[in-house]
N, C-alpha and C positions, 0 to 999 in steps of 0.2 A: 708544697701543700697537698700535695697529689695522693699521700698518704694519711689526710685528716679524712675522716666522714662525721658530715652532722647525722644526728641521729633526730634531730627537729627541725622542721622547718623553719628558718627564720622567717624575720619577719621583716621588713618595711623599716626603712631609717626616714628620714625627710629633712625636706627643706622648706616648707611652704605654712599653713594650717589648717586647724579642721577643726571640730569640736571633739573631737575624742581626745583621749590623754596617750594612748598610743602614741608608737612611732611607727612610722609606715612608710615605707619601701618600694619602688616597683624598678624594677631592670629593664633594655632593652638593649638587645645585643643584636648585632646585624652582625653577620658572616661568624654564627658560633659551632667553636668546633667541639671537640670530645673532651675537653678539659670542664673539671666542675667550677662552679663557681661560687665562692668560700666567703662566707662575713664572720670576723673573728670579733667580738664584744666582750671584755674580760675573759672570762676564761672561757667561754662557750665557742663552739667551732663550728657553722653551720654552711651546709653544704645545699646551696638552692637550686630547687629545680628546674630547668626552664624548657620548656613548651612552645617552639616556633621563636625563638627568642627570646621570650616573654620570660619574666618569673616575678613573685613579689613575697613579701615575707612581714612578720609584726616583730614589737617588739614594747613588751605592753611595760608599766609600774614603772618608768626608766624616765627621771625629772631632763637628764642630758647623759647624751652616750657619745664618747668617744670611740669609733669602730676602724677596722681594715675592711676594706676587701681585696681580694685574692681570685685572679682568674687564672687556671692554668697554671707554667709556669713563669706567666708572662710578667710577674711581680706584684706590686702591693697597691693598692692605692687607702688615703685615709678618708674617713667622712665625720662630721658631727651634725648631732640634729636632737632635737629637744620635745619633749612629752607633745603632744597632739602635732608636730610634725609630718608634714608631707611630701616625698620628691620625687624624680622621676630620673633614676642614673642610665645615662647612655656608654655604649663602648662598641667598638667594632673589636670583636673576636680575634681578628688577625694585628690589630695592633692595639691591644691594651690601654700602654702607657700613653700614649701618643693623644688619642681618641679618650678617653675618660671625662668623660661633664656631667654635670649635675646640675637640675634645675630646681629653684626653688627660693625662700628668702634665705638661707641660710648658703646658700654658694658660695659668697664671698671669702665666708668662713672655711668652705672646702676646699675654693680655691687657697688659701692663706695656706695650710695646713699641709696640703701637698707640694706647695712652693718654697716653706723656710722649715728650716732641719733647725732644731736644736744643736746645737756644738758644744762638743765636751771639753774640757783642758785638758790638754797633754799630758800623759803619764808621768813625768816629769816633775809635775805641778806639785806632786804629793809628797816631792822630795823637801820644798819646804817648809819654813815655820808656819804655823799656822795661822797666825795671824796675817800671814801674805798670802796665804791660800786662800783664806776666808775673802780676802780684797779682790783678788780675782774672780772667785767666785760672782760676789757680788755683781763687780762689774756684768760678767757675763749675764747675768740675769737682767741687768739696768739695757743693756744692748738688745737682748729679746725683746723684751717689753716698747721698746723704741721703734723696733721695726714693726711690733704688734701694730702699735698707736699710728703705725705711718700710713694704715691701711685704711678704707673709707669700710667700716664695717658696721654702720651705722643700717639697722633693719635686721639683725642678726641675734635678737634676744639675748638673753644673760653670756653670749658666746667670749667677748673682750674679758669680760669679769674675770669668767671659768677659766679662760688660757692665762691669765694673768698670775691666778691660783698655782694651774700645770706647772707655768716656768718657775715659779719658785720654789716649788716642791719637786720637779725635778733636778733644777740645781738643789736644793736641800738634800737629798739622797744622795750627794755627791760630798755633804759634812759627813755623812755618817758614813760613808767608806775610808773618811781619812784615816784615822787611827792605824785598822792593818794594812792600806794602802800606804802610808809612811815610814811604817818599820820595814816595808819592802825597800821602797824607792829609795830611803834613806838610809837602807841597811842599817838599819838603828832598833832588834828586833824586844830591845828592852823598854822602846819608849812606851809612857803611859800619858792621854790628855791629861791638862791641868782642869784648874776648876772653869777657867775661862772658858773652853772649847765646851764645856757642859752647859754654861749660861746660855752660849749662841744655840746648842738645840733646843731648850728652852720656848728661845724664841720665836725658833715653827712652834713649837708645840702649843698649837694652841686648836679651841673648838670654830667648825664654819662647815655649817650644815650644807653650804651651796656646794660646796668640793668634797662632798660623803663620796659621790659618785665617781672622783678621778683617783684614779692607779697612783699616780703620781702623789696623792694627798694621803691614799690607807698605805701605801705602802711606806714611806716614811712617819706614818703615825703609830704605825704598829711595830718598826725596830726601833723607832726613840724611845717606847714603853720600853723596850729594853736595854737598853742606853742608858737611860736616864733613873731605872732600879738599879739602884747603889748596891743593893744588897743581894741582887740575882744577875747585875750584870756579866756574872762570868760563868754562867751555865752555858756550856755546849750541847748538852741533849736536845734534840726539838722538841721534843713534847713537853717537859719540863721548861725548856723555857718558853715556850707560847701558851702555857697555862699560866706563868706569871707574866707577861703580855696582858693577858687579858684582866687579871685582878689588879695590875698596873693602871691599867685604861677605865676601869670602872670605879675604881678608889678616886680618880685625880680629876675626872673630865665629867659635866653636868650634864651637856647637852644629850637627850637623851636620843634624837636622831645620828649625833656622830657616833656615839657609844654604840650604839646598835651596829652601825656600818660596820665598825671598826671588829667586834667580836666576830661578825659575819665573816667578814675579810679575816679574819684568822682558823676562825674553823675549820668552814665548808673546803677549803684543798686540803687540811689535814685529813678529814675524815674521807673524802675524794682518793686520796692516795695510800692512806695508809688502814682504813676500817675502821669500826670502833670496837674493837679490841680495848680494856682498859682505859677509855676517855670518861670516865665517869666526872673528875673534875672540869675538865671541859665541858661538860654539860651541864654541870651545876650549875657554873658560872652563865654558861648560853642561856639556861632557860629562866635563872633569874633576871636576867638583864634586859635580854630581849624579848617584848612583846608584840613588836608588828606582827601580823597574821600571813602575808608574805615570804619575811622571810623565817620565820619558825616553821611553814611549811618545808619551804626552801630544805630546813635541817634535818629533819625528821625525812623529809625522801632521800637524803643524801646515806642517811642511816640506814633507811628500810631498806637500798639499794644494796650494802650490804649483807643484810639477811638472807637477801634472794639467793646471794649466790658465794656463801659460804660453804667450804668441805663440810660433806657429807648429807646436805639439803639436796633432796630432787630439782633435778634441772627447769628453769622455765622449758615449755615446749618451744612449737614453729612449727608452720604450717608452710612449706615449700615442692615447687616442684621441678619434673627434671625437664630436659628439652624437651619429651613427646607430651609434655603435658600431667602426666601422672603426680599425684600428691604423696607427699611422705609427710608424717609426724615422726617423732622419736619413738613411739610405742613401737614403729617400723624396723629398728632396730636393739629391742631388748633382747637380753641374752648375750649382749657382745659388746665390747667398749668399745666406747667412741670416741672419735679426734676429729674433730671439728676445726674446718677451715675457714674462717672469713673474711672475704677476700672482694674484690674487682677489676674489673678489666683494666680501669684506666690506671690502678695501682701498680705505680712501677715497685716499691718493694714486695707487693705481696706476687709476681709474677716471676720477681727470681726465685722465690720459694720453691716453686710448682716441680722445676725439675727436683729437689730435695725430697717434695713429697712423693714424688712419683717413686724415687730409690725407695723410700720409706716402708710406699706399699708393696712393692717387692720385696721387699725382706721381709717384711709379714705378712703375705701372703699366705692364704691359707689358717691362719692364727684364729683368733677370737675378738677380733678388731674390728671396725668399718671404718675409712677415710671419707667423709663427708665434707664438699665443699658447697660454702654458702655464698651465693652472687649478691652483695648489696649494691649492684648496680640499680643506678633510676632508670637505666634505658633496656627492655628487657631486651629488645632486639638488639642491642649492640652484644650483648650475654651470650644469644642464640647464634650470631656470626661467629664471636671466637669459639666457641665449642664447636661448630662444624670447621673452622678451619685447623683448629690448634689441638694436637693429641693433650687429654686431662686427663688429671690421675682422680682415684677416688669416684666415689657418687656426686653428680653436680648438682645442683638445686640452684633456683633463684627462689630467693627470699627478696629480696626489694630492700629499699632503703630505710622504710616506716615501719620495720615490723616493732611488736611488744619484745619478743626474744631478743633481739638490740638492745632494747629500752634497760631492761631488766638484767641486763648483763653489763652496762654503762658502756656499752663499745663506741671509744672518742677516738679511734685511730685501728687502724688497720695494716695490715695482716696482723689479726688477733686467733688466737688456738686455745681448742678448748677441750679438756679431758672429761669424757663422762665414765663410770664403772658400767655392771652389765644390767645393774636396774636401774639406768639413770639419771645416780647419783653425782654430783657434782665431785670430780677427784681434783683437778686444777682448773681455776677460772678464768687463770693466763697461764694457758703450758708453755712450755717450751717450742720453738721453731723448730720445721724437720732440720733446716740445716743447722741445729745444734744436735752437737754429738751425746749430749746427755740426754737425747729425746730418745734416741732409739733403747739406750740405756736403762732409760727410765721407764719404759715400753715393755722391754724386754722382762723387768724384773715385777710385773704385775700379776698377780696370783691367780691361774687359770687363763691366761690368754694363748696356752698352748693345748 
């Protein structure tokens, strides 16, 4: 986890109430070391800061959140906690797992959660016919549920319900892998489901606005839309087929809160990962459909994010400076391309880098380049120790963890590199690492950098 950085502050999960609709968080860590410490919420990755121990964090519009957190590399632990939720998580720094509590009404649920694992069937399992897979299946779910029920969780709000939802849609995403899961195990690479194995997805497939919010619910609702289209189920492009995904899910399903979920849940990592590049059908569809104010904000910054920082747009700025104090912006280095390093102490991969970039700048040396490394460490003085103890390549800067240049460049992981031209044009938004050989390559072959 050493290699995530949130680029927002979380916020607050809980166990308790309040009148807010928030959910709200507070940490307290006794004996904390150098390690961040990480609450991972669908897909967001937040990296909280703490202060004498202390930290707290929000987590606003969120009816029930299923979360991790992540201290160090000391492991995971789970939490859930429900809209005006309040808790107060304890841990000691040196042992984690061990040490991990939570106070609040919702404990019980925390404790449940970190106590029983789901279990999967054996590999094995998918060697079968499928109506004995299906029997297995089931069982397994009848077995979860049993142990759910054996718990005294009574005070825990809609929390029985919502896990009850999980487990069968977790085992449900376990029908939908049969098919190529069986041509393997059965080396059987011709078999095709019958009409049966269609009726059973069916039978998830159905609307329940309380489970919009669980992974386990969008994500089997949105490859059954594919599944269950006779007539596009056999598209392998992703674009193509999570366009029909979604005219799937809006043609067949009323509820106008799962529909929403569900387009949400298909989009926002598309356009996350890939730009919007030709998504115009996908957005047809999104802004017909979806009208919460939420999450259409939600879409349009995911978009606008990449406007920012497309080839050949000027770069956001940043405002950083070096160990003696001095401030630099980019305007500091027009007239020369840049390569930008964003980086941290406590990142062990971005530290193997360093010797990479150090050759790097040697070999260009002299050229039409600057090597600029950016600290998003939270702790400036832990920045300031490694720079006087450890030789650095490049110009260093602490930038901090909150900057806008973060924000606007979506930096969700690190060691992240970035090429600007000599008027601070955006050339690559994710370059290349020094220690790839087609960096210096790529370097080398830039027009005027000699």
């Amino acid at each position: 986890m050493k290699n995530l950085v949130c680029l927002s502050v979380l916020a607050f999960l809980s166990l308790g109430c309040s009148e807010s609709k928030d959910i709200k968080l507070t940490f307290n860590v006794e004996n904390p070391g150098s390690g961040p410490l990480v609450l991972v919420h669908r897909n967001d990755i937040m990296e909280i800061p703490l202060e004498n121990g202390r930290g707290e964090a929000v987590l606003p519009g969120t009816d029930a959140a299923y979360a991790y957190v992540y201290y160090s590399d000391a492991g995971r632990k789970r939490i859930y906690a429900e809209a005006g939720d309040e808790a107060s998580v304890s841990f000691d720094g040196t042992a984690f797992l061990r040490t991990f509590s939570v106070e609040g009404k919702k404990a019980p649920a925390v404790e449940y959660l970190n106590e029983v694992e789901l279990t999967a069937l054996p590999d094995s399992c998918y060697a079968l016919p499928f109506s004995e897979f299906l029997s297995l299946t089931k069982k397994k779910e009848k077995d979860a549920v049993k142990l759910l029920e054996a718990r005294d969780l009574s005070g825990t709000g809609k929390f029985a319900d919502m896990e009850k939802g999980r487990i069968r849609y977790a085992y449900g995403n376990t029908l939908l892998m049969y098919p190529v899961a069986h041509r393997i195990m059965a080396a059987d690479p011709v078999y095709s489901p019958d009409e049966a194995y269609y009726e059973v997805i069916r039978g998830y497939f159905t609307e329940n606005a309380m489970y919009a919010d669980l992974d386990e619910y969008r994500e089997f609702m949105t490859e059954a839309a594919h599944v269950l289209d006779a007539g596009n189920r056999n598209l392998k492009d992703l674009y193509p087929k999570l366009v029909c995904e979604m005219k799937f899910i809006a043609d067949n399903l009323k509820d106008a809160e799962v529909v929403q979920a569900l387009l949400h849940h298909i989009a926002i990592p598309y356009i996350d990962n890939f730009g919007t590049d030709g998504i115009q059908d996908m957005a047809n569809i999104y802004r017909t459909y979806v009208s919460d104010a939420g999450l259409r904000n939600a879409f349009d910054a995911a978009c606008a994010k990449w406007e920012k920082k497309d080839t050949g747009r000027m770069s956001p700025d940043f405002r950083a400076s070096d160990i003696e104090g001095k401030t630099y912006t980019l305007a500091d280095f027009r007239g020369k391309y840049v390569y930008i390093d964003i980086w941290a102490t406590w990142c062990q991969p971005c530290r193997r880098e360093l010797p990479h970039l150090e050759e790097l700048e040697s070999r260009f040396e002299g050229k039409n380049i600057a090597f600029i490394g950016l600290s998003v460490d939270s702790d400036v003085a832990k920045w300031e120790n490694h720079l006087r103890s450890n030789r650095m390549p490049g110009i260093q800067l602490y930038l901090g963890d909150d900057s806008r240049f973060l924000k606007e460049y979506e930096v969700a992981t690190i060691p992240r590199f970035i090429l600007l031209d000599m008027e601070g044009r955006i050339l690559e938004s994710e370059m290349s690492r020094p220690s790839s050989q087609s960096t210096a390559e790529y370097l080398s072959s830039l027009p005027g950098i000699d």
